[in-house]
N, C-alpha and C positions, 0 to 999 in steps of 0.2 A: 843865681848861677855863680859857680865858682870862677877864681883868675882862670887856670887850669881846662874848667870845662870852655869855657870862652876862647881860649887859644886854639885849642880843639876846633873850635867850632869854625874862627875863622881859617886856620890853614885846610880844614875841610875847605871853605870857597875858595882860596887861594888856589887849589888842585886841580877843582872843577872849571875856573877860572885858563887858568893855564892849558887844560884840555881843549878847554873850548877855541882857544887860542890857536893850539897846534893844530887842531880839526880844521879853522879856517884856511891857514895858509897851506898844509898839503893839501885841500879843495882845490886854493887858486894854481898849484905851481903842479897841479893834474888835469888842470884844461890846456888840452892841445890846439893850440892857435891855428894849426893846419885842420884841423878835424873841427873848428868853429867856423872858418869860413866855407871848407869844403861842405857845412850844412847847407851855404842857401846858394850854394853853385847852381847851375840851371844850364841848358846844353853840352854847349863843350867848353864849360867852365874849369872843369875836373882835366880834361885835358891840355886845357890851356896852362894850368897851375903846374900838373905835371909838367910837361915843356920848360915852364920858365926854371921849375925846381933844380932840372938836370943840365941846363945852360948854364945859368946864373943862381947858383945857390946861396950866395949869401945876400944879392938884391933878392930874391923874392922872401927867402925867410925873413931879410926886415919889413917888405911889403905886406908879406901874410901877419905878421902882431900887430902890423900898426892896424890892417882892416880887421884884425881880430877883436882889437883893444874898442874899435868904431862898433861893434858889430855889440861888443858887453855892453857899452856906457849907449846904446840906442840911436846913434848916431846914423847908424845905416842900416837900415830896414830893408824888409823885402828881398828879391835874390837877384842874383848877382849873374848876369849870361856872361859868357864867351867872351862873347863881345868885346862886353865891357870892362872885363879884366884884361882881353889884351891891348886897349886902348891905353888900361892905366899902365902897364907895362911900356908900351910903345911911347907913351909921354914920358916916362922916366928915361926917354932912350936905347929900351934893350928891344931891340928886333926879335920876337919867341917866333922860331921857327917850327911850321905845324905840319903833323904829314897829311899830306893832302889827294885824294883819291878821288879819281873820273870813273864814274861808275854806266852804265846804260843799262837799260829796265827794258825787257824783250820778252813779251809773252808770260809775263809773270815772271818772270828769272833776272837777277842781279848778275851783269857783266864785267867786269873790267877791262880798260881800253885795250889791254892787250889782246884780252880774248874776241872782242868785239875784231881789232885790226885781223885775226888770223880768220877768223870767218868769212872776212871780206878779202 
């Protein structure tokens, strides 16, 4: 092999190299930290996140990378209720205020208190 063909050859892998490089980090800086935890939400998990999104936007987006970041490296497994994300909210100290609905179940039929109260 020539000098020539050898330079060739290695800025060939240099290229491929560098592709492969830039393939990794637009992968990582294309996963959305909201869309990783919002996978193993479980009731009104999804709810809860929304709430705290539109209260406190810049506590939960740090809360959502940091569980997202738990969630890549295996850390935290399994899904995530309601619950339990408004507990960790509520320990960081943000009260997520949730709407909350009195409903009654009447012959097969969903009520709301209001309608229920006019019936009676």
């Amino acid at each position: 092999m020539s000098d020539f063909e050898l330079e060739a050859l290695k800025l060939k892998k240099l290229r491929e190299l560098q592709k492969r490089i830039a393939n990794q980090k637009s992968q990582q800086t294309r996963e959305n930290p909201f869309k990783i935890v919002e996978s193993i939400l479980v009731g009104r998990g999804k709810e809860v996140l929304e709430a705290a999104y539109n209260q406190f936007p810049e506590v939960a987006k740090v809360v959502v990378e940091y569980l997202a970041r738990l969630i890549k490296e295996g850390k935290l497994r399994g899904e995530l209720t309601g619950e339990e994300l408004y507990a960790i909210f509520r320990t960081l100290g943000l009260n997520v205020k949730l709407e909350t609905k009195i409903v009654f179940k009447e012959h097969g039929k969903v009520k709301s208190l209001i309608e229920k109260l006019k019936e009676d």
